[in-house]
C-alpha positions as CSV (number, residue, x, y, z in Angstrom):
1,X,91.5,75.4,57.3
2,X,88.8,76.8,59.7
3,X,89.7,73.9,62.5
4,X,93.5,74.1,62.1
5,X,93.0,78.2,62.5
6,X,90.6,78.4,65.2
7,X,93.0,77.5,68.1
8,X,95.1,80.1,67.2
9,X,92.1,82.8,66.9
10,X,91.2,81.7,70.7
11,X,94.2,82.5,72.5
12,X,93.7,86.1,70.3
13,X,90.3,86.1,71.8
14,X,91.3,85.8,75.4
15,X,94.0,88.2,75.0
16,X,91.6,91.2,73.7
17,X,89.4,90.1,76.4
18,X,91.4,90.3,79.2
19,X,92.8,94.0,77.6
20,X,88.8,94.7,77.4
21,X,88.2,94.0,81.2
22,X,91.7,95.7,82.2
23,X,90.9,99.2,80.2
24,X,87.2,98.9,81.3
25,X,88.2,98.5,84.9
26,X,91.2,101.3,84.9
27,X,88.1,103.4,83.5
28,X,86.2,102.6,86.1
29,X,88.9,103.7,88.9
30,X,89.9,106.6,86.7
31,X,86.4,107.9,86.9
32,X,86.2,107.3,90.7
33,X,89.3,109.1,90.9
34,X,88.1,112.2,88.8
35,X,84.9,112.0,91.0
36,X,85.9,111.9,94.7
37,X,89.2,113.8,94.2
38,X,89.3,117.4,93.5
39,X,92.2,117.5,91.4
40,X,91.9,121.2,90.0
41,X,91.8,122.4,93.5
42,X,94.5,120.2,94.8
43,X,97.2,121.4,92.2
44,X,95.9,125.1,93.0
45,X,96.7,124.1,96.8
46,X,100.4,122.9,95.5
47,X,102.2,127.0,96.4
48,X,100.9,126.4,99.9
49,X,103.0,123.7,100.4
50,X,105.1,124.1,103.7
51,X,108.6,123.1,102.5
52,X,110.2,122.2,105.2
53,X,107.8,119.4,106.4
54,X,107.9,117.8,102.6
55,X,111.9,117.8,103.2
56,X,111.0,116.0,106.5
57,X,109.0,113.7,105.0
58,X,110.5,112.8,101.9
59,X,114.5,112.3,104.2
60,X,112.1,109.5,106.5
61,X,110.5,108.3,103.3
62,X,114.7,107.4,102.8
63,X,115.3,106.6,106.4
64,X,112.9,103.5,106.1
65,X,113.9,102.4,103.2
66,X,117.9,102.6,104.6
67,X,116.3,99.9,107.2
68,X,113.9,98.3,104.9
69,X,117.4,97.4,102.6
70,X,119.4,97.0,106.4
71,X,116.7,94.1,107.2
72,X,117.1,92.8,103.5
73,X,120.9,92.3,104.8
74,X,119.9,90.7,107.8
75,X,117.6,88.0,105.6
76,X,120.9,87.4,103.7
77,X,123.4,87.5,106.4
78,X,124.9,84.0,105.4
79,X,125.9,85.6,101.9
80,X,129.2,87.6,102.9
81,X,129.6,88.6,99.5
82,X,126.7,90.9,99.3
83,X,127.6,94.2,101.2
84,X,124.9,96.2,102.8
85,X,125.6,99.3,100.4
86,X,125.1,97.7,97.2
87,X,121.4,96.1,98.7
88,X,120.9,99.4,99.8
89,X,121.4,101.1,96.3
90,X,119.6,98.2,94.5
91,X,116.6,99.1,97.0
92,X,116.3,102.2,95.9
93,X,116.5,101.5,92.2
94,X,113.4,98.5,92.7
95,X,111.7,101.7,94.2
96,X,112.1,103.8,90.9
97,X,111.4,100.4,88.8
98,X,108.4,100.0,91.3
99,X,107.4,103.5,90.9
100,X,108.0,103.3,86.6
101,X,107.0,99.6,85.6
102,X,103.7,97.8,86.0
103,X,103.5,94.8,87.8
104,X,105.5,96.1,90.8
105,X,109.2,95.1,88.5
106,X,111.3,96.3,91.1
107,X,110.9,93.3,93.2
108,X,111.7,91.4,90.1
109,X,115.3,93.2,90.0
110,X,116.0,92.6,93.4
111,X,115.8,88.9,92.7
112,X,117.6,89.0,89.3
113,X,120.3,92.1,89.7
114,X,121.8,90.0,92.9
115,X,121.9,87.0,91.0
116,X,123.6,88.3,87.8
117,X,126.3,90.4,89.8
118,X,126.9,87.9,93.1
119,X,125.6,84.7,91.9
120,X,123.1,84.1,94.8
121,X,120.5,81.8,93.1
122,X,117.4,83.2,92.0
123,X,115.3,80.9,94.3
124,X,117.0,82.1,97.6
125,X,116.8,85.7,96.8
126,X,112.8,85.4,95.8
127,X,112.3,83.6,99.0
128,X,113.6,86.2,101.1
129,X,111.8,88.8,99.1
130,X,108.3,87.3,98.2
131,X,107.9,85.1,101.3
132,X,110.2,86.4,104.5
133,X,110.1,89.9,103.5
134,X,105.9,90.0,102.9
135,X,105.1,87.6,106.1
136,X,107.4,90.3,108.3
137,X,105.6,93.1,106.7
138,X,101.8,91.7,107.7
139,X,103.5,91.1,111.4
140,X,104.4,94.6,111.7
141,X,100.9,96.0,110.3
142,X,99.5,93.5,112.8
143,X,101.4,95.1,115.4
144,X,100.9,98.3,115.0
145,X,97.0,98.2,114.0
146,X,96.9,96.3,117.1
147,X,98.7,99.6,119.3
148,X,96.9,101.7,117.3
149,X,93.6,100.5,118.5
150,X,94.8,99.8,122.3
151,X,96.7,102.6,122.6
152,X,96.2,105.7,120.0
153,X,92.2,105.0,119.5
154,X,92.3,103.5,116.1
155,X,89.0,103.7,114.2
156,X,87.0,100.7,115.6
157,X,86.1,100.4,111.7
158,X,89.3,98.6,110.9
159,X,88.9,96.1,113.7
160,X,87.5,93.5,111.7
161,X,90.1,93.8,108.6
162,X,93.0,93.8,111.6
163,X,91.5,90.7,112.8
164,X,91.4,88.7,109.4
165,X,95.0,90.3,108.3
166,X,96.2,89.0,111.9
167,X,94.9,85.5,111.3
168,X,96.4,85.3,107.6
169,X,99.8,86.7,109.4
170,X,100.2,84.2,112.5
171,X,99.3,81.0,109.6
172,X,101.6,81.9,107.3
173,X,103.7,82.5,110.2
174,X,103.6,79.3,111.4
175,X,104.1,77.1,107.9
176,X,107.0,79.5,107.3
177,X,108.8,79.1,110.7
178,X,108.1,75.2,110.6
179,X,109.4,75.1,107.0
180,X,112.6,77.1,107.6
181,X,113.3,74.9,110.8
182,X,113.2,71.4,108.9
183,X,116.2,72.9,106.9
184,X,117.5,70.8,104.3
185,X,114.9,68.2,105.0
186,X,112.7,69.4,102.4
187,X,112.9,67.4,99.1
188,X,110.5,65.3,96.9
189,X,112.0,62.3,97.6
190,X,109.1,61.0,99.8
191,X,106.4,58.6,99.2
192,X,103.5,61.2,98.0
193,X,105.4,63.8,96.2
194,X,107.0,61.2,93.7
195,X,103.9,60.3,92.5
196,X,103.8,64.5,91.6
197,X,107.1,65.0,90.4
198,X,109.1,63.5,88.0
199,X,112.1,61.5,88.2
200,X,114.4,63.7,85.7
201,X,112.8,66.6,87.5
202,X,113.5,65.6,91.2
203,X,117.1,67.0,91.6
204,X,116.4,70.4,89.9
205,X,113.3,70.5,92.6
206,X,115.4,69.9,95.4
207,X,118.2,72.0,94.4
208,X,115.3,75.0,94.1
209,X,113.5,73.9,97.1
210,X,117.0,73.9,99.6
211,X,117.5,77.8,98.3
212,X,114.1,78.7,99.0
213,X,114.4,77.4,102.6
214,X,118.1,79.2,102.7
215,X,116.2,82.4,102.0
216,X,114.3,81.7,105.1
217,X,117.1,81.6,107.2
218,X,116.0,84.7,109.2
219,X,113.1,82.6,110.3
220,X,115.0,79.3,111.6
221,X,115.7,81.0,115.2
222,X,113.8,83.0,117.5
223,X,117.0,85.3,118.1
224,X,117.3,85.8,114.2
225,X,113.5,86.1,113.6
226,X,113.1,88.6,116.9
227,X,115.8,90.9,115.1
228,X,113.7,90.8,111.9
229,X,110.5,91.7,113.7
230,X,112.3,94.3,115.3
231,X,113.9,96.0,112.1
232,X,110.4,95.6,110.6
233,X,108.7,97.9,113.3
234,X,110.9,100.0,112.8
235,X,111.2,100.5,109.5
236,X,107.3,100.9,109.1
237,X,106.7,103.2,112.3
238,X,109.2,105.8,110.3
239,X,106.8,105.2,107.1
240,X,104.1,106.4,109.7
241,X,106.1,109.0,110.2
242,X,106.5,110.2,106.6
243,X,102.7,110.3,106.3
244,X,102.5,112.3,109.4
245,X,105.1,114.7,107.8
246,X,103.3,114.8,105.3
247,X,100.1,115.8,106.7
248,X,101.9,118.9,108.6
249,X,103.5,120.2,104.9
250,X,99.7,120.1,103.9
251,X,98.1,121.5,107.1
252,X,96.4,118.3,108.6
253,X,97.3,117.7,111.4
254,X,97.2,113.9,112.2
255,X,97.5,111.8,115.2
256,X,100.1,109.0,115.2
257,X,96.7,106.7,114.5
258,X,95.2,108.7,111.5
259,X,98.9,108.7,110.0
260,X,98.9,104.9,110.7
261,X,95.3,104.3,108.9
262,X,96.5,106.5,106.2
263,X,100.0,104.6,105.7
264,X,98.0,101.2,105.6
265,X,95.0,102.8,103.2
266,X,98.1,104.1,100.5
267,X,100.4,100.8,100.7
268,X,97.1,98.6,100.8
269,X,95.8,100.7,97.5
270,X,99.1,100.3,95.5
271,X,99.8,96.4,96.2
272,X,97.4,95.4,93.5
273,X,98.8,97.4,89.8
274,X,95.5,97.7,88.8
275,X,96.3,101.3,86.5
276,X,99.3,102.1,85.5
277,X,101.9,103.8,88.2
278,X,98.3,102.9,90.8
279,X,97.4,106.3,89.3
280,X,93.4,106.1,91.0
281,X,93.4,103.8,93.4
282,X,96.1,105.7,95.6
283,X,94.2,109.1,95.6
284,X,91.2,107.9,96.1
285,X,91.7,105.9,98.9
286,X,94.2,108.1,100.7
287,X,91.5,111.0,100.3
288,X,88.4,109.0,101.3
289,X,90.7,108.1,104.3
290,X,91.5,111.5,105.3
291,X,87.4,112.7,104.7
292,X,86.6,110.2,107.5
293,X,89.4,111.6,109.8
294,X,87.3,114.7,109.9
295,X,89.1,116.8,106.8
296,X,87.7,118.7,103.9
297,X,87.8,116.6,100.6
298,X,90.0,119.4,99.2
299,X,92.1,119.3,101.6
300,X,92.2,115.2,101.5
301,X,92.6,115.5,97.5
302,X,95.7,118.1,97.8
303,X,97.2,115.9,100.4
304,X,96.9,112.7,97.9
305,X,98.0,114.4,95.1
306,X,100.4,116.5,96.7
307,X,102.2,113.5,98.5
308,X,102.2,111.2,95.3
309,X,104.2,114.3,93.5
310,X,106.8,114.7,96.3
311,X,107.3,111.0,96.8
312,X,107.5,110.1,93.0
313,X,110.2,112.7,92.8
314,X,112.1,112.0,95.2
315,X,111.9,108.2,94.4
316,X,113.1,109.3,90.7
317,X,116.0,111.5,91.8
318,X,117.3,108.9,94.9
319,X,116.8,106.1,92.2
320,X,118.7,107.3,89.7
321,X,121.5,108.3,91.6
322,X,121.5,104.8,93.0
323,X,122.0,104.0,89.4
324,X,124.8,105.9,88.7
325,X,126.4,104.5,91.5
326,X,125.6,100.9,90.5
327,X,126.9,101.9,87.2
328,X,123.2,100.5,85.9
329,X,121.6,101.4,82.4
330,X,117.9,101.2,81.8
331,X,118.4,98.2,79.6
332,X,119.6,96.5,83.2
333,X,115.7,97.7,84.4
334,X,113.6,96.6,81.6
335,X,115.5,93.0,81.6
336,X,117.1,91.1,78.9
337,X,116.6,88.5,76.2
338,X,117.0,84.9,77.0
339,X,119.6,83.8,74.3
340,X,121.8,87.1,75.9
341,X,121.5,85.8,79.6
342,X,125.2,84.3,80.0
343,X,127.1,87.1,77.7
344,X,125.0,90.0,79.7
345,X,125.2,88.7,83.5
346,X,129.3,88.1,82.1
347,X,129.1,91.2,80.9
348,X,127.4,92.8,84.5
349,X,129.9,90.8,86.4
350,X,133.0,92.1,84.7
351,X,131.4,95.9,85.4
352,X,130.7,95.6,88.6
353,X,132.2,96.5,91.5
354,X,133.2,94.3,94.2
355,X,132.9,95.6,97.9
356,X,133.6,94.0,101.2
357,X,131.3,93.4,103.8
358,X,130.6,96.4,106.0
């Protein structure tokens, strides 16, 4: 009885382990964040706010998003079916899922809402998300920390990180380009990977391999990919844009650099989920950010609080109404069961509504 129960006690173990490490360590940021940022002082800051710059900054906080979802389009070009609108609306609502659900599950729906209302396979639509759309991103940062520090005196202190992110960039670059180039070449058909793979297995591989490389279409041409690097800059130099705003509604004046080392420091803190909604890691690094630009720590601490407040609503109230329009329940956020994938994405396809191409 003790042998045949102990593998079952083990996996029990690991779980409460890795909870242990994941409460210890969110306690950990917590108390950083309770420590560097002056939170009483920054919500007794809030009536100061200057209104009009929030406005500002929240309407360009939409207006890169509007490209963000326009570049999404552009990924997906081939899929006539999918009209720019709808990607838009669904990008807002992966922001409020993004903004609600660990784990960042808003990049999740983006894969799985297109696929249960417009059939685009699930593979496709995680390539251009996960792969394309990440890989443009890091060229854009590149590009910018790289103006920054020729042109708008960027603190020499990120030199180094700007040097590593643009060597990650221009490999992944590279594999990427090559592999959306070779097309329908792809398959595990060859010598090495059928010693990997097996043989029952090797058509659903290649089926799932061709729509990853479709996904990458953006990347097969220079024309395409030069139009994607464009939209990218773009879409990230208006982000700058909303931390600048963002800085006036506060009364911190930034240059177009400090807005662009403070954009980087807030995206860079909420990629890993490490508490819930990045409570902690976003404050604290947007504040320590701002100390080194030359500010007060309460002024630093009202700007990181004050931001997260204005952005969270505004992500809430553009999100939901992007779910009205999508006629979306929050049953379609938090996902479904297996057994009820055919009768619900039936059920999704009957509801929704089909628009032309813009």
């Amino acid at each position: 009885m003790t042998t045949e129960g102990a593998p079952e006690a083990t996996p029990g173990r690991r779980w409460r382990n890795a909870i242990a490490i994941q409460i210890a360590l969110g306690g950990l940021i917590l108390a950083a964040f309770l420590w560097r940022v002056d939170v009483v002082g920054a919500i007794r800051n809030l009536p100061d706010l200057q209104l009009k710059w929030a406005l500002a900054g929240t309407v360009t906080f939409s207006l890169s998003k509007f490209v963000h979802a326009y570049r999404w389009r552009w990924f997906l070009r081939h899929r006539k079916e999918l009209p720019f609108r709808r990607l838009f609306e669904l990008f807002l609502v992966s922001n409020l899922a993004n903004a609600l659900i660990p784990l960042r599950a808003g990049d999740l729906l983006r894969v799985e809402l297109p696929n249960r209302r417009y059939g685009v396979p699930r593979a496709e639509l995680a390539s251009s998300v996960f792969l394309v759309e990440s890989l443009l991103d890091g060229v854009a940062f590149v590009l910018l920390a790289f103006g920054g520090l020729l042109i708008f005196d960027l603190p020499t202190s990120l030199r180094p990180g700007v040097a590593v992110l643009a060597t990650v960039v221009f490999l992944l670059a590279v594999v990427s380009v090559r592999a959306a180039r070779r097309g329908e070449s792809w398959s595990v058909d060859g010598r090495v990977a059928r010693l990997l793979v097996p043989r029952r297995a090797r058509p659903r591989v290649n089926q799932w391999l061709g729509q990853w490389v479709t996904g990458m279409t953006a990347l097969s041409d220079w024309r395409s990919a030069s139009v994607a690097v464009v939209l990218s800059l773009v879409a990230w130099t208006l982000e700058v844009g909303v931390w600048w705003y963002m800085g006036k509604a506060f009364g911190i004046e930034l240059a177009f650099s400090e807005a662009l080392t403070v954009m980087i420091a807030a995206n860079m803190a909420q990629a890993i989920p490490v508490t819930p909604w990045s409570i902690g890691p976003y404050e604290v690094a947007v504040t320590e950010v701002l100390v080194l630009l030359g500010s007060s720590r309460l002024d630093g601490s009202s700007y990181a609080i004050g931001s997260r407040i204005l952005l969270m609503v505004w992500i809430g109230a553009t999100g939901l109404i992007a779910m009205w329009s999508l006629d979306l329940r929050m049953r379609d956020l938090l996902g479904y069961r297996n057994g009820d994938s055919d009768s619900d994405s039936a059920e999704i396809e009957a509801s929704a509504p089909h628009d032309g191409d813009p």
